[in-house]
N, C-alpha and C positions, 0 to 999 in steps of 0.2 A: 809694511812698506812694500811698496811693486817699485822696481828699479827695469828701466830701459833701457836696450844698449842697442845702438845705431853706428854699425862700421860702413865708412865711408872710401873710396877709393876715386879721386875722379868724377865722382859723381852730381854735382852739382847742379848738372840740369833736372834732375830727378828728387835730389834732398830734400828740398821744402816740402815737397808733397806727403815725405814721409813723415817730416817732424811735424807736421800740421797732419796727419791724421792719428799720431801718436798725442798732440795735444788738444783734440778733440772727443778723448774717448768720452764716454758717459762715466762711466770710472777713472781722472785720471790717476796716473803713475805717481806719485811721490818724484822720483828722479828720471829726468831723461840723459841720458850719454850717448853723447856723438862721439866715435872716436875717427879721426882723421887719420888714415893710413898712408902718411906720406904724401896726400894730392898736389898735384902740380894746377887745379883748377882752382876756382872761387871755393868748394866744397867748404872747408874751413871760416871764413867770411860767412858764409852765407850763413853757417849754424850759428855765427858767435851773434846774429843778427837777434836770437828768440830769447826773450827774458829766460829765464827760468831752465835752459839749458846749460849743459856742462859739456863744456869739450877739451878733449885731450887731444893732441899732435904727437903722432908716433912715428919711426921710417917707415915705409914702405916694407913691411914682412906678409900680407896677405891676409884675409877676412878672416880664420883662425886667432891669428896673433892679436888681431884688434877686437874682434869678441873676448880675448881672454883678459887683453889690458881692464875692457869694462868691467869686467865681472869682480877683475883685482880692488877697484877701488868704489863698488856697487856697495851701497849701506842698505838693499829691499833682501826682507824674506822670502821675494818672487822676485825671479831674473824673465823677462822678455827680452827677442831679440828681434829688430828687424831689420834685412838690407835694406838700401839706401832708395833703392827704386821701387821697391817695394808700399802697398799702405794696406794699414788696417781700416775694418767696417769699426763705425763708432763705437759701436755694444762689445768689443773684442774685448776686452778686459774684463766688464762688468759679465759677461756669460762665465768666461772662466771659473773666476772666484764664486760666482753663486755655486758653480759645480764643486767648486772645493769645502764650499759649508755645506753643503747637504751629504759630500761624500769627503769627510775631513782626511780618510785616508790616502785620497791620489796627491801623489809626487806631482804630474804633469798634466795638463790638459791642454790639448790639441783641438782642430778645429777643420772644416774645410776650406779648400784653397780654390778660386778662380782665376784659372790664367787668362789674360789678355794682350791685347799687342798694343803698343803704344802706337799714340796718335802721330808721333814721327818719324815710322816707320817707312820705308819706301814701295811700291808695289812688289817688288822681287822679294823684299824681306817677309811681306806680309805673305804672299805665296809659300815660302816656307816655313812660316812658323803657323799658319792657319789650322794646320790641324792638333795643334798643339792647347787648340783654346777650348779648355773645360771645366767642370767643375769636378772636382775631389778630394776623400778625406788628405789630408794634410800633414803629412809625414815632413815637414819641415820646419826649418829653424823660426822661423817668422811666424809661424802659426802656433807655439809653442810658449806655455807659461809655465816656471819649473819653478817650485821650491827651492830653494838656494842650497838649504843641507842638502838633498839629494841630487843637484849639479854637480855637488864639490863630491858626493860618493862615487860618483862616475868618471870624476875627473874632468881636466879642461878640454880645449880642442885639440887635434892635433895640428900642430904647426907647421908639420913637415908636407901636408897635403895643400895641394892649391884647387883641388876641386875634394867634393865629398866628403869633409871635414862633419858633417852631418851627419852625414849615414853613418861614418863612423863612430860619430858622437852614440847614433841613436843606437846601434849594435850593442857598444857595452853599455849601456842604459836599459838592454832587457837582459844583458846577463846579469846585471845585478839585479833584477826584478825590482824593477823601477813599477808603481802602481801608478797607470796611466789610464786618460778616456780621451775617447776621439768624438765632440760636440758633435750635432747634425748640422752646426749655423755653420754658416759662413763665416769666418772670421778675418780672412785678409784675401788682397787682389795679387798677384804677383803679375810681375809686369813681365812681359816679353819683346822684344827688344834688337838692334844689330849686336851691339855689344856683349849681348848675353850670351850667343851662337856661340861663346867661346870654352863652351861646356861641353860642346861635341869636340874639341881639337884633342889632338891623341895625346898631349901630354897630360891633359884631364881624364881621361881615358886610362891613360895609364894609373892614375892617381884612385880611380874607383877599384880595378882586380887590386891594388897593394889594400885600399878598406878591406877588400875581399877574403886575402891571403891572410892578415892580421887576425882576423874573425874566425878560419878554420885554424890558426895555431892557437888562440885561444880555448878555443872548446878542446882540441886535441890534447893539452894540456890538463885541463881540467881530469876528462877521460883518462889520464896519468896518474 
C-alpha cells in the first residue's frame, strides 16, 4: 500500500491542484491524506470535496506536526508526502516503485525537482524569484517515496522547526544509512510563489544553523 500525506496550511488556492495530480498518478496511492493545519481558509472544504480522500483537522503547530499526524494514522508500506502547492508529474509513483522492484533494497527513492513561478505571481515577485527556476535532483520532501519501516528508523519530523524540518529529516536519514536513489525523471513541480519568500526570513534562517548545530553534535557524539 502507498499512503499520501498532504499538509495544508492556508492553502486553498493551490490544494486542488495538488490533490488532483496525486489522484492522477499512473500508479494511484491506496490513501491520500490531507491534513489541515489549522486553516482559517476553504483549504479544509475544498479537500472534503474529493471522494476517496481522508482529512484530518489539527491546530495550527506547523508542516512538521502535520506530516507526523499523517504518517500517525497512514496504513501504506510507502509514505509520500506533498506540500500543498506543490504537484506531481503523473508517472511519479509508478517510476519509483519500478525502482524499488528492480532494486528491492532502497529504503527511498527520490527524483528531480522543477521550480516554477506561479501564474499569480506579480512582475516584482516574478523578478525575484526568476532565477530560482530550474531543474534538479531533488533533495526534497515531495519528491520523496520512503518505506514506512525506514521512516519510523529515522524517526518523525522535528516539530520544533518551522523551516528545514527536511534537511533535518534527510541528515539523520544518512546517518542511519538509509539505502537511497535519486531517479533522472522528473517527478514533481514545485511552485514558487509570494508566499513562499517566507523561507528567506531570519527566523527560518535561524531554524536551518539549529539543523546545522544538531547534525555536528550528533556526529561529535558518535566520534565519543
Amino acid at each position: 500500500m502507498i499512503s499520501v500525506i498532504i499538509p495544508v496550511y492556508n492553502g486553498g488556492v493551490y490544494l486542488p491542484q495538488a490533490i488532483e495530480s496525486v489522484l492522477a498518478q499512473t500508479l494511484p496511492p491506496d490513501e491520500v491524506i490531507v491534513v489541515d493545519d489549522g486553516s482559517t481558509d476553504n483549504s479544509l472544504p475544498l479537500a472534503q470535496n474529493y471522494t476517496g480522500v481522508h482529512c484530518l483537522h489539527i491546530p495550527h503547530t506547523g508542516a512538521a506536526a502535520a506530516r507526523n499526524r499523517g504518517v500517525e494514522v497512514a496504513n501504506g508500506d510507502y509514505i509520500g508526502f506533498l506540500d500543498a502547492d506543490d504537484v506531481w508529474v503523473p508517472e511519479k509513483l509508478a517510476w519509483q516503485l519500478d525502482s524499488i522492484a528492480v532494486q528491492p533494497n532502497l529504503e527511498v527513492v527520490l527524483g528531480q525537482v522543477e521550480n516554477f513561478i506561479s501564474d499569480d505571481c506579480d512582475e516584482d515577485t516574478w523578478r525575484k524569484l526568476a532565477g530560482a527556476v530550474r531543474v534538479a535532483p531533488g533533495y526534497h520532501v515531495g519528491a520523496m517515496l520512503v518505506r514506512r519501516s525506514a521512516f519510523m528508523r529515522v524517526g518523525f519530523f522535528n516539530e520544533t522547526l518551522k523551516a528545514g524540518e527536511f534537511i533535518d529529516w534527510w541528515a539523520r536519514a544518512q546517518e542511519a544509512h538509509l539505502v537511497y536513489w535519486m531517479l533522472d525523471q522528473l517527478v514533481m513541480r514545485r511552485r514558487l510563489h509570494g508566499a513562499n519568500q517566507t523561507r528567506l526570513q531570519r527566523e527560518n534562517l535561524l531554524d536551518y544553523t539549529r539543523v546545522a548545530q544538531a547534525a555536528l553534535v550528533r556526529r561529535r557524539q558518535k566520534i565519543q
